[in-house]
N, C-alpha and C positions, 0 to 999 in steps of 0.2 A: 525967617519963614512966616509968611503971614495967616493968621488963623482965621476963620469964618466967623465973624461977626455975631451973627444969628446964633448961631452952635455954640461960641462962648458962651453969650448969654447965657443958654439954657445950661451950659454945661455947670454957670456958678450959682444957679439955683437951689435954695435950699430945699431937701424934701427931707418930712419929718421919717421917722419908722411907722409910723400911725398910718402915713398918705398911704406911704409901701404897701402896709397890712392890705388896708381898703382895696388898693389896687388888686393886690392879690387874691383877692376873694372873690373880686368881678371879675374876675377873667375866665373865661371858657374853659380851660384848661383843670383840671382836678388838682388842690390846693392841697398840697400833701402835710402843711405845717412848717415851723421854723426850726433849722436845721442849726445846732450852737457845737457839734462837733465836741461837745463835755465827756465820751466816755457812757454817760446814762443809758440803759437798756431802751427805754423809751428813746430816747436821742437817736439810738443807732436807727431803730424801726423806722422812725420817720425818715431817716437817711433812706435807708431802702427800700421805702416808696417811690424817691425820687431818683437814684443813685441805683442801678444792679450790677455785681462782679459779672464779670467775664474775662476765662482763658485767656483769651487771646487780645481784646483791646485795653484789661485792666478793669474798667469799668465801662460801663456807657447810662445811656438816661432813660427812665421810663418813658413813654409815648405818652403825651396830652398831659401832662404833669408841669406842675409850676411849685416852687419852694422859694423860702427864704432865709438866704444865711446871714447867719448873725456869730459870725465871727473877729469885726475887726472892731474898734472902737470908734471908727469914722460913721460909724452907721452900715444898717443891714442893704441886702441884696438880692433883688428878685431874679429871677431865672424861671422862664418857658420853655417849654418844647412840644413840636410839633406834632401831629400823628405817627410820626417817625422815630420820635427821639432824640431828634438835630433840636438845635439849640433856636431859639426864634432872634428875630433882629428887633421885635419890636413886640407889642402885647399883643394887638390882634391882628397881627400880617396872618398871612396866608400858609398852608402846608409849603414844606421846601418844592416839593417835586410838583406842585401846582407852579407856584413861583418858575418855574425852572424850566417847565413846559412853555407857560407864557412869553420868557425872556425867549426863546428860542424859535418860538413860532413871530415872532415878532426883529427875529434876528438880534436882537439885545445881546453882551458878552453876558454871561456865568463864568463867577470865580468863587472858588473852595479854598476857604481858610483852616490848616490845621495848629494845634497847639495846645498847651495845658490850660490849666487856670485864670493863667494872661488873657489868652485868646476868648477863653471863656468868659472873662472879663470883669474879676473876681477885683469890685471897688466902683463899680461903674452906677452903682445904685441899682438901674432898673437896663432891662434889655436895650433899648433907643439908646445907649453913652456904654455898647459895648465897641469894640475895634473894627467888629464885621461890619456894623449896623451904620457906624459913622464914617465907615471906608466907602460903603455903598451910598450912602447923601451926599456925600465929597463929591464921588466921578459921575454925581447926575448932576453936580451944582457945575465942576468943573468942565465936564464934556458938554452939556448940553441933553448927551444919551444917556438910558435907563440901563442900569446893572442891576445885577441878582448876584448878591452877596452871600455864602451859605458857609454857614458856623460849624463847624464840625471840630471844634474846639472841646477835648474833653481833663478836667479837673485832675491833678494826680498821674497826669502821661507825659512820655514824651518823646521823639523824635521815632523812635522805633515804634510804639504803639500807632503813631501816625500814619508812618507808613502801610502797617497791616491793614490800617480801615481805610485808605488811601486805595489800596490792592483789593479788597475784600469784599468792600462796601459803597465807597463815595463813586466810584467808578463804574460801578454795576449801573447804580441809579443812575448817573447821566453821564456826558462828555463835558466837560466846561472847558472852556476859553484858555482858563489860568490857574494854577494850583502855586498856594500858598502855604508856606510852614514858617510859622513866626515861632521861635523857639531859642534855646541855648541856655534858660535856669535850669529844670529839670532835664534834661540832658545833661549837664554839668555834675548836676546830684545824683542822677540813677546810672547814667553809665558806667561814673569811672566807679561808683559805687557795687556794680554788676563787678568789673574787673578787680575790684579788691576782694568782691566775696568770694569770686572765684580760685582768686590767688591759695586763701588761707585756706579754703576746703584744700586744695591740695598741699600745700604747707603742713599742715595738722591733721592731715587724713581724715575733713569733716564729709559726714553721708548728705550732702545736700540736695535735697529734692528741683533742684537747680538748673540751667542749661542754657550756654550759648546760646543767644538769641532773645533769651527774657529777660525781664529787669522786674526790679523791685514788687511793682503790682502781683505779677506770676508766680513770685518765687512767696508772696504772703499768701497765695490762693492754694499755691503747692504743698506748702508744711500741714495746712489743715487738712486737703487731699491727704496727705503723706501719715497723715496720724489718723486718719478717721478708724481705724481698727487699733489702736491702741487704746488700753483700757485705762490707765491712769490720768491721760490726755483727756479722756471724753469723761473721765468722773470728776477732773478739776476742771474743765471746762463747766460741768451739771451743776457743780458749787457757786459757781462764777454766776452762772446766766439766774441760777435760782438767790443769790445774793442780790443780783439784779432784778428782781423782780421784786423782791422786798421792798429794794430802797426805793423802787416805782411806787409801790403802794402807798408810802409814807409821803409822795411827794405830788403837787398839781403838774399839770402836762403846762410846760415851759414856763416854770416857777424858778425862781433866783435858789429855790430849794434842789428841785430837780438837778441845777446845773452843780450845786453845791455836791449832791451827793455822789454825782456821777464823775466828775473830780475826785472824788474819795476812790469810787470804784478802779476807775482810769491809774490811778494810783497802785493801787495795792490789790486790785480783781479784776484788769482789764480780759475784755475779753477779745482785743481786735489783735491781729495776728501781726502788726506792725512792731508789737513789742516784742516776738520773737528776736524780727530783723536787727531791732536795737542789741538786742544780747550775741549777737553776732559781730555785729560794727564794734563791741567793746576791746576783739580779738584786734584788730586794724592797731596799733601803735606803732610801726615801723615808717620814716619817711621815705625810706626803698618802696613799701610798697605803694603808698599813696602817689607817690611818683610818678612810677611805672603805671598806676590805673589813669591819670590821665592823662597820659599820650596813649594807650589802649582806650580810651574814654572819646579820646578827639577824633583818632581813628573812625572807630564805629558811627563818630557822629558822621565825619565826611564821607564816608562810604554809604551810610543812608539816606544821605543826600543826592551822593550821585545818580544810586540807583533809581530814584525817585525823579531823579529829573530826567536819567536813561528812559524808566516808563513812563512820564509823561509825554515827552518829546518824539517816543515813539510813536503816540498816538496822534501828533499833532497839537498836541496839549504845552501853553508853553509855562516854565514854574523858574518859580523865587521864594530864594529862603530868606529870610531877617531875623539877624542875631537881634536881641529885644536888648534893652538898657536896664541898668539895674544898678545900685547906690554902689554899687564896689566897683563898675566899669561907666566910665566917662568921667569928665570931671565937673558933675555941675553943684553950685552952690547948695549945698545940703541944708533944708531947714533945721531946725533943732531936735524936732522928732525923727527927722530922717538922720539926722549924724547917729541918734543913740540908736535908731534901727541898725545902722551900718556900725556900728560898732560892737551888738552885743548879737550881727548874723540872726534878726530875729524873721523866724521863715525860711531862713537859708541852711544857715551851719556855718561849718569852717568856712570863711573866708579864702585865704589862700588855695582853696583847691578852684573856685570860682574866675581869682586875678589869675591862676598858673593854667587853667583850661582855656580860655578866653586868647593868651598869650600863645598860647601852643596851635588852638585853633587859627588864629590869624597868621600862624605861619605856615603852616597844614596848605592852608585855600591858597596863598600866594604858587606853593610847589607845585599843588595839584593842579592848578590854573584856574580854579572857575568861580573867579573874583566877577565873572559880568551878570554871574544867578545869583552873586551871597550880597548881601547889603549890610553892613555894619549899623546899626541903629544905636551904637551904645554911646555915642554925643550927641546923642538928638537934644538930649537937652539941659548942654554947657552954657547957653546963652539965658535959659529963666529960673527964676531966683524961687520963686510960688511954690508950693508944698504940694509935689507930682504925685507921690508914693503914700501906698498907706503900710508898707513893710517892707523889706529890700530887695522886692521886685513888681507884686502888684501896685496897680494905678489907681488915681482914682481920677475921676471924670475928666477932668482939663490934662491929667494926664494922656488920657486914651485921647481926646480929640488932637493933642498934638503929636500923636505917634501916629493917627488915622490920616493928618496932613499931607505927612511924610509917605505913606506908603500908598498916600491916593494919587501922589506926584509920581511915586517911583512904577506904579501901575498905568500909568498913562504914556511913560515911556517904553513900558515893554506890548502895549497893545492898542 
């Protein structure tokens, strides 16, 4: 597959954290701060400037809000968004639904991208080298014509949460051309994950504030619902956040101290409701049930697929899904950091439930038929040897620009 010349380049350009900072601070957008995901009281705050819980999507993004995550060791990551809260493709494009009006009065296609983290594009440096941004410079390099690419890519989701803002949300705002669901890690982890939690509540007669239909995000937003009137909950939670605010005091805002203490807190006082979920997964030790969750795992996925491609196609909307690549599925030469990613599952988890969903799902789509909507992306890239990943599934720049190839090729076949 041949890469774009131009876009490589920039894609092997070094950018310091300093340029990023600078960057982010000139930008139009409200500079919520850098986000290190440590646990810190302070840390989560700045999180939820940029980042708000929601029922029903998990999460989604403040409006006119820009961050930067400093999570991986390859260097941090900027992220904008619009008056909307959609993700931007570049630092100072345009609101989506201006964009999207334009493409349309001008007859341009519009395509919606949904997806977790990946799609969001969590490694890419800066918005311009996320998957949206570099699909949409692809099919104006490649066609000739102007596309309007729109990120609807949210961090922590997956396949089901897509759906609902698919139905709820992207669809209200406008009609587009082409609907896109790049996904299958987190779908991998939260469904069959949904159907193991589900198992053992019945198994063990647990009261989970629970239910068909949600996943992971819901059932963390649920427990704290589910205990807000219980009183030893809310006075070790008062302990927790006033612990937290100590160790705030004692520390500068994004200090190597900060992350230190909030590490500690994370530890032994967290306050984020994911450590529940963990004290539930500890019940999971039976290979019956892991099993059995994902072919109940795979299920759910293809069926939210179909339905998804049922309502887009009802509207004349036409859709593709792409299973995404990840160190445990294809076979490509693993760098050195990438073997010890892929061997120590870091980001993922278990391994095998990842190679046993992946394997079940490709047989799944054969039965069901609709091998001509699903695109397998997981050899994308058997053939290059370059260090793609920055963990065993996110990308980082040259990664996205050869996954953007691929899917600006396969978008040009279907429109």
């Amino acid at each position: 597959m041949e890469i774009n010349k131009k876009l490589l380049r920039k894609a092997k350009e070094n950018i310091s954290n300093k340029e990023l900072l600078d960057i982010a601070k000139k930008s139009s957008s409200k500079f919520t701060g850098i986000i290190s995901n440590n646990g810190n009281i302070k840390d989560i705050r700045r999180t939820r400037k940029f980042i708000v819980p929601s029922s029903l999507y998990g999460m989604r993004y403040k409006e006119s809000s820009s961050t930067i995550w400093n999570l991986r060791e390859q260097g941090m990551d900027l992220f904008i968004t619009d008056k909307y809260g959609i993700l931007k493709n570049d630092i100072n494009t345009e609101d989506s639904l201006s964009k999207i009006k334009k493409a349309k009065e001008k007859s341009q296609k519009v395509i919606y991208f949904f997806g977790g983290s990946t799609m969001m594009s969590q490694g890419s440096r800066l918005p311009y080298f996320s998957i949206s941004s570099l699909v949409e410079k692809l099919l104006n390099i490649k066609s000739g014509d102007s596309y309007a690419c729109i990120n609807f890519g949210i961090g922590g989701t997956c396949c089901q949460e897509a759906i609902n803002l698919l139905i709820n949300r992207s669809l209200k705002m406008a009609k587009p051309d082409l609907v896109i669901f790049y996904d299958g890690w987190n779908c991998s982890t939260y469904l069959t994950l949904r159907s193991q939690l589900l198992i053992i509540a019945e198994k063990y007669n647990l009261d989970l504030p629970f239910a068909i239909g949600e996943t992971i995000r819901q059932l963390e937003h649920n427990i704290t619902l589910d205990k807000v009137f219980n009183y030893s909950y809310c006075l070790s939670r008062l302990l927790k956040m006033s612990i937290g605010e100590m160790a705030g005091l004692l520390s500068i805002k994004e200090s190597k101290l900060e992350v230190y203490l909030g590490r500690i807190q994370e530890r032994f006082f967290s306050l984020r409701t994911h450590k529940e979920v963990e004290k539930l997964t500890q019940l999971i030790t039976e290979e019956e049930i892991i099993m059995r969750s994902i072919v109940e795992g795979v299920s759910d996925y293809s069926s939210i697929h179909q339905y998804a491609k049922a309502i887009t196609n009802s509207l004349n909307i036409k859709f593709l899904t792409f299973l995404q690549p990840l160190t445990f599925w294809g076979s490509k030469k693993l760098s050195r950091n990438e073997i010890k990613w892929n061997k120590s599952g870091y980001s993922s988890g278990n391994t095998m439930i990842y190679k046993s969903f992946k394997k079940e799902l490709l047989s799944t789509i054969i039965n069901k038929n609709f091998v001509e909507d699903f695109i397998d992306l997981t050899s994308v890239f058997n053939d290059y040897e370059d260090e793609l990943y920055i963990d065993t599934g996110h990308l980082n720049r040259l990664g996205n620009l050869i996954i953007s190839e691929r899917i600006s090729s396969e978008i040009l076949k279907k429109i």
